[in-house]
C-alpha positions as CSV (number, residue, x, y, z in Angstrom):
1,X,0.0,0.0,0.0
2,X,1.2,3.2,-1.0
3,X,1.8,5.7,1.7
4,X,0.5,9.7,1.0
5,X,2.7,12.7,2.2
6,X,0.0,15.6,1.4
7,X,0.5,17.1,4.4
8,X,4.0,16.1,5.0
9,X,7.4,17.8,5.1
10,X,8.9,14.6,4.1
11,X,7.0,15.1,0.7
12,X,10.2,17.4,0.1
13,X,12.9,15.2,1.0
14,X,13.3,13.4,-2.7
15,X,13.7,16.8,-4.5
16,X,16.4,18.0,-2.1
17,X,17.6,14.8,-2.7
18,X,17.8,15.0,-5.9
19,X,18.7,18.8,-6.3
20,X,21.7,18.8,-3.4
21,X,23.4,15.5,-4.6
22,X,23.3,17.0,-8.2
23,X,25.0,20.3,-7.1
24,X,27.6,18.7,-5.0
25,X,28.3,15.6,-7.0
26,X,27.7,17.3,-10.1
27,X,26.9,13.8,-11.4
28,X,23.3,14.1,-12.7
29,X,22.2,10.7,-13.5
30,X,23.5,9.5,-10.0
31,X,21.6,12.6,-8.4
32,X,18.3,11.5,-10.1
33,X,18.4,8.0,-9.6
34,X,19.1,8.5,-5.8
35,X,15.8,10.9,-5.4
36,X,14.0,8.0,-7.2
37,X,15.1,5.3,-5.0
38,X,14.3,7.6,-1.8
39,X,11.1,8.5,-3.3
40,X,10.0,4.5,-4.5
41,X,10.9,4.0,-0.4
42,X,9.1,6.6,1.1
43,X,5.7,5.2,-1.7
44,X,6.5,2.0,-0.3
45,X,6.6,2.2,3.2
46,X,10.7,1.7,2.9
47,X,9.8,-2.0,1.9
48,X,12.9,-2.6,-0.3
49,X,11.1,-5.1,-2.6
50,X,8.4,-3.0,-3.0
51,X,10.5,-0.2,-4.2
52,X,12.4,-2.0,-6.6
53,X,8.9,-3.1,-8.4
54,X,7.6,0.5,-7.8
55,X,10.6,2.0,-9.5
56,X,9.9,-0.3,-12.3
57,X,6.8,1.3,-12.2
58,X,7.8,4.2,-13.1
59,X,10.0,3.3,-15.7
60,X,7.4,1.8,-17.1
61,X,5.2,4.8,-16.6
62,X,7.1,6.8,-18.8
63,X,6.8,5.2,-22.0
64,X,3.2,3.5,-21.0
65,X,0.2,4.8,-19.2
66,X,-2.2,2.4,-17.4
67,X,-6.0,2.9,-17.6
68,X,-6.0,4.9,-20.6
69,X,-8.6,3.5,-23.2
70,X,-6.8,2.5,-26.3
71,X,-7.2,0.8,-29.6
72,X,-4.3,-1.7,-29.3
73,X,-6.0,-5.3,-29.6
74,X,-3.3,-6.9,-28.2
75,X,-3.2,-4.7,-24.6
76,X,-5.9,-5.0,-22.5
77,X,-5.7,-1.6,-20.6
78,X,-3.3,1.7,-21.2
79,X,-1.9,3.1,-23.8
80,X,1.6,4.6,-25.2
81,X,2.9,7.9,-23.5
82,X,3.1,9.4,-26.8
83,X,4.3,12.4,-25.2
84,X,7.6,11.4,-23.4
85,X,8.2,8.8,-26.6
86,X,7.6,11.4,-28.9
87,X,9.8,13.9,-27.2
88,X,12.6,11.4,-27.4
89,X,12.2,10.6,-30.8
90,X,12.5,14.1,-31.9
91,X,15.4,14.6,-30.0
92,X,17.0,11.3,-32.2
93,X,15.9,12.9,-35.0
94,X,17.6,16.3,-34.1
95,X,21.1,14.1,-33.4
96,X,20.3,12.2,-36.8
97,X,20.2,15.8,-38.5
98,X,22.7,17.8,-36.9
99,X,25.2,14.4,-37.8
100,X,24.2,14.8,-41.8
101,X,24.7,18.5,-41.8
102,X,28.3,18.3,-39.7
103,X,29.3,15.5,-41.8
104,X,28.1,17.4,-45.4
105,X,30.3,19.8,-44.3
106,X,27.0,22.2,-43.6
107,X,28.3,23.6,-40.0
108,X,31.9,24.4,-41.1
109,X,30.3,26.0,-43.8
110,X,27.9,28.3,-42.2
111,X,30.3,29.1,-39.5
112,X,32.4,30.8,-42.2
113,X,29.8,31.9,-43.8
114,X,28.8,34.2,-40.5
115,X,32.5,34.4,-39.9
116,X,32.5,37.1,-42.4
117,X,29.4,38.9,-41.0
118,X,29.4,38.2,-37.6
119,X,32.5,40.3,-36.9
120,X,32.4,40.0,-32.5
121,X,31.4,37.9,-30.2
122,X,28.7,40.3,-29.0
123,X,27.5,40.2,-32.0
124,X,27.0,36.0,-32.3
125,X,25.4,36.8,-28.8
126,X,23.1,39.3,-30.3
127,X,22.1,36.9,-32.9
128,X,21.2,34.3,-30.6
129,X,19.1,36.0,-28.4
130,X,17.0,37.7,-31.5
131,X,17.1,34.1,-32.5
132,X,15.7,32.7,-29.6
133,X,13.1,35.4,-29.1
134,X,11.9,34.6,-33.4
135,X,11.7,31.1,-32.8
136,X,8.6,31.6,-30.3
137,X,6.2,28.5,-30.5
138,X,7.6,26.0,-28.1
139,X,10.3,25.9,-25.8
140,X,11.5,22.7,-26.6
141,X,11.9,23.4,-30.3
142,X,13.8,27.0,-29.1
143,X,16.2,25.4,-26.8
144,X,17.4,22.2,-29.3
145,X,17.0,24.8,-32.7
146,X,18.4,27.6,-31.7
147,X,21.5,25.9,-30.1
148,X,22.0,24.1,-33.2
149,X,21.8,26.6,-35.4
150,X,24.2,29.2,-33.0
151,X,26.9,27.0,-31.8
152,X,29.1,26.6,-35.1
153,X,28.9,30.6,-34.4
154,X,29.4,31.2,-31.0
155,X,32.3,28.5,-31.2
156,X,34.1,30.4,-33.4
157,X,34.2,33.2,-31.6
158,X,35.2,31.0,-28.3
159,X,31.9,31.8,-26.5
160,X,31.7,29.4,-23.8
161,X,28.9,26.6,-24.1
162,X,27.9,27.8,-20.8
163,X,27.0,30.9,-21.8
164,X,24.9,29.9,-25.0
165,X,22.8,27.4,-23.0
166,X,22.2,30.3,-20.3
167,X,21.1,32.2,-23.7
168,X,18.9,29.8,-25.3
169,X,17.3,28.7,-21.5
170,X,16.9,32.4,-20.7
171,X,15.2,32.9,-24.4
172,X,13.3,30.0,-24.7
173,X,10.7,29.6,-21.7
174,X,10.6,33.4,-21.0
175,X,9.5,34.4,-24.7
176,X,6.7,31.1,-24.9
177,X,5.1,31.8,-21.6
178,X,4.6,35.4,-23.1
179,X,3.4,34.8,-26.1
180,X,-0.3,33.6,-26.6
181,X,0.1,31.9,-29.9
182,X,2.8,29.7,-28.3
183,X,2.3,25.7,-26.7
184,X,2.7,27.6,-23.5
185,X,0.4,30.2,-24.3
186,X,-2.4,27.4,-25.4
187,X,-1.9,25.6,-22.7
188,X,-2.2,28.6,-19.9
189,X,-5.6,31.0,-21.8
190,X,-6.9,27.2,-21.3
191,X,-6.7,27.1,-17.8
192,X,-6.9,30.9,-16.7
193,X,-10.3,30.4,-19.1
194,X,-11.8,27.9,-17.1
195,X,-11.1,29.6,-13.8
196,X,-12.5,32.8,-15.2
197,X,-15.8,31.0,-15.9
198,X,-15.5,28.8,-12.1
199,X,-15.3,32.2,-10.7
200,X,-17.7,34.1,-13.0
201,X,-15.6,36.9,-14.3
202,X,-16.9,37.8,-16.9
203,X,-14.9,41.1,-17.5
204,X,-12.3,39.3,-19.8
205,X,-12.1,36.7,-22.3
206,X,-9.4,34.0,-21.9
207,X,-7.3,35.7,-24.1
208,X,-7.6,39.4,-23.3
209,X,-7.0,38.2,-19.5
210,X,-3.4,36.2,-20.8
211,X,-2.9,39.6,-22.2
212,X,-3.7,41.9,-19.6
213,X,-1.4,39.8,-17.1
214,X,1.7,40.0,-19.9
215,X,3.1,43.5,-18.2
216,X,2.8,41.7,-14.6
217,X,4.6,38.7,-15.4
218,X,7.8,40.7,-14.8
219,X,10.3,37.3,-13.9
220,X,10.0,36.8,-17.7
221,X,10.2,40.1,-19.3
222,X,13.4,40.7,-16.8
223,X,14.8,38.0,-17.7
224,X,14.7,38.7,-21.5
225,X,16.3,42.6,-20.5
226,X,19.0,40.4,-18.4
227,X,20.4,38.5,-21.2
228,X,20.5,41.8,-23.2
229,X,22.1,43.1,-20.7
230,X,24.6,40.5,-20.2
231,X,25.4,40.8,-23.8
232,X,25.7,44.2,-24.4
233,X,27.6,45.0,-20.8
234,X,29.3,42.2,-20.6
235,X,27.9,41.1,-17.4
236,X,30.3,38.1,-16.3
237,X,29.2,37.2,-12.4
238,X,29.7,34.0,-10.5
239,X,31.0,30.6,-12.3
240,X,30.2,32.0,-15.7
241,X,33.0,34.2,-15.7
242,X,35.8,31.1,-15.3
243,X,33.6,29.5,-18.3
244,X,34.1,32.8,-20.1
245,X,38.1,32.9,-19.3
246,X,38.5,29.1,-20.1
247,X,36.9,30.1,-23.8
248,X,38.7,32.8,-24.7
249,X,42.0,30.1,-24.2
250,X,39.7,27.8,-26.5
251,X,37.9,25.5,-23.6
252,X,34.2,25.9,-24.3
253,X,33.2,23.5,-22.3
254,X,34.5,21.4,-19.2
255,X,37.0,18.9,-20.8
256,X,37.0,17.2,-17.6
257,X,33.7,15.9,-17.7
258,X,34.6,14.6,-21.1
259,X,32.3,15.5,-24.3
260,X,28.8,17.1,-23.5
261,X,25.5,15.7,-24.5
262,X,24.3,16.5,-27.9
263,X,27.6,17.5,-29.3
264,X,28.2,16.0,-32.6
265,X,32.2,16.2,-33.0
266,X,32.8,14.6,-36.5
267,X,35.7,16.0,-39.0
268,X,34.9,16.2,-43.0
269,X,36.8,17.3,-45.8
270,X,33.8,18.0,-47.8
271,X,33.0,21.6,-48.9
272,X,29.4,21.7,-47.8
273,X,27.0,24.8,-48.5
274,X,25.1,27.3,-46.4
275,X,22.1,25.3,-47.5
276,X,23.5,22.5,-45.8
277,X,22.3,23.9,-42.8
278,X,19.7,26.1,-43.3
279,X,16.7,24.5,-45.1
280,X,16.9,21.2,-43.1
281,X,16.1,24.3,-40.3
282,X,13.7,26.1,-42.0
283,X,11.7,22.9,-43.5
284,X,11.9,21.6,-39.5
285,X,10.7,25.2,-38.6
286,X,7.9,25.5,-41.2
287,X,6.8,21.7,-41.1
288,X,6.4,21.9,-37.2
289,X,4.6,24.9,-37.2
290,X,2.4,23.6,-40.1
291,X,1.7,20.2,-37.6
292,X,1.1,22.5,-34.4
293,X,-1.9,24.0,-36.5
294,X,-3.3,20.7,-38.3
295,X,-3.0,18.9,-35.5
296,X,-5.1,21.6,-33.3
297,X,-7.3,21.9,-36.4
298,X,-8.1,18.5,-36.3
299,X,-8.4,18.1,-32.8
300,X,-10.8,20.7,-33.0
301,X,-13.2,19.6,-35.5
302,X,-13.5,16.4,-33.4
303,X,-14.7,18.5,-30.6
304,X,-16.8,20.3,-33.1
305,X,-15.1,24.0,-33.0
306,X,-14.6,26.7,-35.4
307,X,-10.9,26.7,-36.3
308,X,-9.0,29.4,-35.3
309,X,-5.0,30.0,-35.4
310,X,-5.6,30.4,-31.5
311,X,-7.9,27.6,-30.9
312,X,-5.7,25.1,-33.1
313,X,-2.2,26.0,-31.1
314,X,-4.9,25.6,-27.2
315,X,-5.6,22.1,-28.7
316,X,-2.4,21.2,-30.6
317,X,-0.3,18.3,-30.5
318,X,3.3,19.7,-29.8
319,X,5.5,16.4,-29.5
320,X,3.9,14.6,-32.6
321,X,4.1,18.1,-34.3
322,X,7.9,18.4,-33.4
323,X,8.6,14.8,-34.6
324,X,7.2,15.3,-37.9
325,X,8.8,18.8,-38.6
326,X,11.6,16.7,-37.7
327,X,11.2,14.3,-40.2
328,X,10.7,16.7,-42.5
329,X,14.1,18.3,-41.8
330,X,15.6,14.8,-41.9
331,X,14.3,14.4,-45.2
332,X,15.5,17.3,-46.3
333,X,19.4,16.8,-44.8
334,X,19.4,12.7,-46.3
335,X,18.1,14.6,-49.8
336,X,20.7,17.3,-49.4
337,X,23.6,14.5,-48.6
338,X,22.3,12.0,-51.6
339,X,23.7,15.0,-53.8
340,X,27.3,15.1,-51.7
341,X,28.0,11.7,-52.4
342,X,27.8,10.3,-49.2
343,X,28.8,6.3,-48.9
344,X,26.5,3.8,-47.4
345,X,29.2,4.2,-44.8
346,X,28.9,7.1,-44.3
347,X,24.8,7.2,-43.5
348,X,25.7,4.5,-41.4
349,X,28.2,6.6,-39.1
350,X,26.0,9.4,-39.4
351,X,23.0,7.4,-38.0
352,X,25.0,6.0,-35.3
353,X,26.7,9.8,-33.9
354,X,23.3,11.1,-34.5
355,X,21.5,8.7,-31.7
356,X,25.1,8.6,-29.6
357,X,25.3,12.3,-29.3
358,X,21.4,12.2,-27.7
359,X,21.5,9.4,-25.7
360,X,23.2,11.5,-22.6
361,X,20.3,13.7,-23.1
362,X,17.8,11.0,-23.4
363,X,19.2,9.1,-20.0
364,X,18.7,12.1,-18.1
365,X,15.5,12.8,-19.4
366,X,13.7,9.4,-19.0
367,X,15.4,9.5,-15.7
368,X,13.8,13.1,-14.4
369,X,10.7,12.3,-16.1
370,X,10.4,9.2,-12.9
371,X,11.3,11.5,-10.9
372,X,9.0,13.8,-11.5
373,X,6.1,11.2,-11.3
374,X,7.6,10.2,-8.1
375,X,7.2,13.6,-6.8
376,X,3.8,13.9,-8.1
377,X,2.9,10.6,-6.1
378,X,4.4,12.1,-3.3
379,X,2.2,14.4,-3.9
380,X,5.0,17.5,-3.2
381,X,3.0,20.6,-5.1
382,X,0.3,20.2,-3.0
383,X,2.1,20.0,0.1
384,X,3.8,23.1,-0.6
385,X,0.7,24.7,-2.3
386,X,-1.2,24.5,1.5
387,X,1.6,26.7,3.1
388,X,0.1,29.7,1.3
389,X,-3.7,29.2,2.7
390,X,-2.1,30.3,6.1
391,X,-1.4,33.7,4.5
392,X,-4.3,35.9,5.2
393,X,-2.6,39.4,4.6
394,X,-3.8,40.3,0.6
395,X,-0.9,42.4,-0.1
396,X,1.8,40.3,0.5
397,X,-0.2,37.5,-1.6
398,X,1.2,38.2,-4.9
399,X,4.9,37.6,-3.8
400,X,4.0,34.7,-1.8
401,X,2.2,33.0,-4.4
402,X,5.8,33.8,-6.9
403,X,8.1,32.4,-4.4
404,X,6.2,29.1,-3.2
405,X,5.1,28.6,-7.4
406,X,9.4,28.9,-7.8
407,X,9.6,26.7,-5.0
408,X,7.6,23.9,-6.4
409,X,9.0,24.7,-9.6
410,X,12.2,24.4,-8.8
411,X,11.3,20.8,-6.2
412,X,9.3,19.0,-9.2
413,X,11.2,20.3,-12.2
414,X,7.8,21.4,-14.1
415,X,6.9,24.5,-14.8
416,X,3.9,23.5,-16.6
417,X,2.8,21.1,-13.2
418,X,2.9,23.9,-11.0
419,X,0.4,26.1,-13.6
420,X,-1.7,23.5,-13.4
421,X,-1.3,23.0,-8.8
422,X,-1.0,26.9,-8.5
423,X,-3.5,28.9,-11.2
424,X,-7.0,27.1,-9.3
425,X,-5.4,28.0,-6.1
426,X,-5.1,31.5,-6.8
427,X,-7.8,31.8,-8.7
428,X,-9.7,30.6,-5.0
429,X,-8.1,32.6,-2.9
430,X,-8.6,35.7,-4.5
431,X,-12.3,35.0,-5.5
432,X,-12.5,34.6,-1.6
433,X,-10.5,37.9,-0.9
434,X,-10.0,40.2,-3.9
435,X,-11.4,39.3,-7.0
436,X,-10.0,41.9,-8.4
437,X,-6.5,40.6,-7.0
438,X,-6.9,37.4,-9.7
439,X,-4.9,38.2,-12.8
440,X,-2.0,39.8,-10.8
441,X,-1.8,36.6,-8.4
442,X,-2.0,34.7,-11.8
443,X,0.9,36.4,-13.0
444,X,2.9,35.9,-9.9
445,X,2.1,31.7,-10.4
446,X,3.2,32.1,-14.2
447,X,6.5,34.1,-13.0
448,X,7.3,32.1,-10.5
449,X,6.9,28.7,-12.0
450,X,9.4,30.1,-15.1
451,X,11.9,31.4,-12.5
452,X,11.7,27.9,-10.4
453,X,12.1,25.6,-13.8
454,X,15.0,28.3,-14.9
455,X,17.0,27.4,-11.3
456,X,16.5,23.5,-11.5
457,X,18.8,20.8,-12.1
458,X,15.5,18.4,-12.6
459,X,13.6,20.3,-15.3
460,X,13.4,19.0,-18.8
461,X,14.0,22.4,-20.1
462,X,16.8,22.6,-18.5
463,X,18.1,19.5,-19.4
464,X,16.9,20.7,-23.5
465,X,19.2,23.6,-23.4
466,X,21.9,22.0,-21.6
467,X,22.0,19.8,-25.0
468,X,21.3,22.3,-27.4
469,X,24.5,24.1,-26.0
470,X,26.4,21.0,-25.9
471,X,27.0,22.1,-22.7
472,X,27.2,19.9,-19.5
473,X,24.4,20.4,-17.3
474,X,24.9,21.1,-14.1
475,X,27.7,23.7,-15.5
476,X,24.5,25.2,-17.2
477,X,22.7,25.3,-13.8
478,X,25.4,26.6,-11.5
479,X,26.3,29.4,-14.4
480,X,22.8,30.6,-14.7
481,X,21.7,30.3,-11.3
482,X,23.1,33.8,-10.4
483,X,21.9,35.7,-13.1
484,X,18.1,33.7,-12.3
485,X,18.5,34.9,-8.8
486,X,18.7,38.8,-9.3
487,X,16.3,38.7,-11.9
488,X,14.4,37.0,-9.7
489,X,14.7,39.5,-7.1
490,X,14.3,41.9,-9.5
491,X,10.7,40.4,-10.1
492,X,9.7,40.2,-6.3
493,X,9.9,43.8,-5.5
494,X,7.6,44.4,-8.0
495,X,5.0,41.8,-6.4
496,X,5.4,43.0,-3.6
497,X,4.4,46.9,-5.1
498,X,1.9,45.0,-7.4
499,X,0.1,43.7,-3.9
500,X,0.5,47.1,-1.9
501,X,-0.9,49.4,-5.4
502,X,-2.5,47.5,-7.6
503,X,-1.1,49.2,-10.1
504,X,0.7,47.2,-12.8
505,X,2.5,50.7,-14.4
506,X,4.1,51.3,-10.5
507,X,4.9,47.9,-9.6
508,X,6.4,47.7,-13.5
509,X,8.6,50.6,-12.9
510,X,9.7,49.3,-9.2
511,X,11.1,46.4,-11.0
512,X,12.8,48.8,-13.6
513,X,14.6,50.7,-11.2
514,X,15.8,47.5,-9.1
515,X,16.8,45.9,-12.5
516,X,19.2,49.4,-13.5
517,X,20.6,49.2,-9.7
518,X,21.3,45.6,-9.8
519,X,22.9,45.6,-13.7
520,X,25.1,48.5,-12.2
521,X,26.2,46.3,-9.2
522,X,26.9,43.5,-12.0
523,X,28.5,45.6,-13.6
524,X,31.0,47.3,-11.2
525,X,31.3,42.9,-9.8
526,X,32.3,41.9,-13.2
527,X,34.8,44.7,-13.9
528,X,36.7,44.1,-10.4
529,X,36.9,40.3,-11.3
């Protein structure tokens, strides 16, 4: 019989399992497997037999889901998790395409090709950033694109890998959970709709409230100034400024820790093209986007809906749209190499670094992705969610509610779990306070659940830009954990004025003044180092 920690502190030990063996070991697969073993005891009443079959269990879980009706004549109950499988096909397919385009000679050749434009290394930083802000619809597809299109770029101009995944992590979920024609976007008007009708609001739509609480979700839209302020200042703080020394002497990433997940390190002597590169990218960019709307489309007319561009991104598919643009780019790169010449031994080799470069990736990921089902067993969010019902005071609500969403963020490694824990319970609490408290306590969930995934060493974002950087991860973590910190702090002050004013254009310019204060301590940090 499984045991239930709801209203237990030990609900928290796995995740600080997890999380503290990860920073001091720096070993993440050890890290994670640990907090699942503690977790499959604590499930199991520490019944060491048990565990071992409930940790099988959630192996299990992540490729198949019990109790789920399904058309599979041969399995009586459950169905795939197309979700996690689809996720770690597309990243096989990414390693499968980056492999054809190094080994065309496509990265060699579009590094030279920016060579010649790209003239600094603030510039190649400048071009990632606008990059990662473009690429806008999921955050998945912005942390493993963007890193693959910038690295051959930011390499040669001996930017450390460190600082590209802090880039591409500090891009990617900021700019989605923004943006309402985004996976993230979808997936949040949905539930902020729903609470809008449980409480009957009825002075906004779904979509005009996502929009109204855009200028109060200030974690986000500091953490986009940050990274242009990093770039453009040269902010170097904490561990990121050894990483930034150790590139500048041509170590981009931590040789000690040997080659970092999703790096594809394969020599050619073929004199590949621009186009090498970029239309396997823009056929994956177009096809995927094309897949997020047919698949909402479709999923739509079952329900029987209207279409609309909005409607079919709430109801989309995102990992089966992500492995089919992916196929489409692989089709595209084997098409590309059929007219370089490349020998059957050559796709064979570039099949086989493809899936080797991702399986790091994919080790980590299947094993966060029992962790985090362990945690939800444990039933961790909810434990922490009851902590803020003891908070009666309505103007210190807002910040609350953005440091215990970070909190939970940060223990399960899900951003998108803690939306779904944290939006119903402040949509509650303010319709039994302040109703008119609701979309600013929303926007303190949605800031605090991006700064909590941004800090984590569990999160599969994290994890996705770690390998879209080539970067080891927990020298992404430690590197961006400063910068996450003061933006973060940056973000609290202007809760805390948000909950004291109401007034979105005061607590707004709070934050702006802590943000020029703390960039000018960064600054005078960096230059003493």
């Amino acid at each position: 019989m499984e045991s239930t920690y709801i209203n237990s502190a030990w609900s928290l030990l796995v995740p600080v399992v997890a999380i503290g063996l990860a920073v001091i070991t720096r070993h993440v697969l050890l890290s994670l497997g640990a907090g699942i073993i503690v977790g499959a005891l604590l499930l199991t009443n520490i019944d060491p037999l048990a565990a071992v079959v409930h940790t099988a269990e959630a192996f299990k879980g992540v490729f198949w889901e019990d109790g789920v009706p399904n058309a599979w004549v041969f399995w009586k109950e459950g169905a795939p998790n197309t979700w996690n499988i689809y996720i770690l096909l597309f990243l096989v397919v990414l390693g499968i395409i980056t492999s054809f385009i190094s080994m065309m000679g496509g990265s060699n050749a579009f590094a030279e090709w920016a060579r010649q434009r790209v003239k600094s290394q603030q510039s190649s930083l400048l071009m990632t950033f606008f990059l990662g802000i473009f690429i806008f619809i999921d955050d998945y597809f912005n942390s493993l694109a963007v890193g693959n299109i910038c690295r051959p770029i930011t390499d040669r101009q001996n930017i450390s890998r460190a600082k590209l995944a802090y880039l591409i992590d500090s891009t990617a979920a900021p700019v989605c959970v923004l943006t309402p024609i985004s996976s993230w976007g979808a997936y949040i008007i949905a539930l902020i709709g729903g609470l809008l009708v449980a409480h009957e609001v009825t002075g906004y739509t779904a979509l005009s409230a996502f929009i109204t609480i855009v200028p109060m979700n200030f974690y986000p839209l500091f953490a986009l100034l940050m990274v242009l302020a990093v770039i453009v200042l040269k902010l170097e703080i904490g561990p990121m400024r050894k990483h930034t020394h150790n590139a500048h002497n041509g170590q981009l990433f931590s040789v000690d820790r040997g080659t970092p997940p999703g790096s594809i390190e394969m020599q050619t002597d073929r004199q590949g093209k621009v186009i090498d590169l970029v239309l396997p990218v823009v056929v994956l960019i177009v096809a995927t986007i094309y897949f997020m709307i047919s698949t909402g489309a479709e999923a739509l007319a079952n329900d029987g809906k209207p279409f609309s561009i909005l409607g079919a991104f709430e109801q989309t598919d995102v990992a089966k749209s992500l492995v089919f643009g992916g196929l489409g780019g692989l089709a595209i790169s084997l098409i590309l190499s059929a007219f370089r010449k490349l020998s059957v031994e050559d796709y064979a080799k570039g099949l086989k670094n493809g899936l080797k470069a991702m399986l790091p990736a994919i080790y980590i990921l299947v094993f966060a992705w029992m962790l985090t089902g362990i945690i939800g067993e444990l039933e961790t969010g909810k434990y922490l969610a009851s902590l803020v019902k003891d908070v009666l005071n309505l103007a210190y609500l807002p910040l609350i509610l953005f440091i215990v969403s970070g909190i939970m963020a940060f223990a399960t490694g899900t951003s998108w779990g803690t939306f779904g824990i944290m939006l119903p319970i402040a949509g509650d609490m303010a319709g039994a306070t302040e109703i008119a408290m609701m979309l600013p306590m929303f926007a303190a969930v949605l800031a605090g659940s991006v700064f909590g995934d941004h800090c984590s060493p569990i999160s599969d974002t994290t994890i996705l830009s770690s390998t879209g950087a080539s970067c080891h991860h927990i020298d992404h973590v430690v590197t961006q954990l400063p910068y996450a910190l003061i933006t973060a702090f940056i973000a609290a002050v202007g809760f805390l004025v948000l909950g004291f004013t109401e007034s979105t254009l005061m607590a707004f310019l709070a934050s702006a003044v802590t943000f020029i204060i703390a960039v000018g301590v960064m600054k005078v940090i960096s230059s003493k180092q």
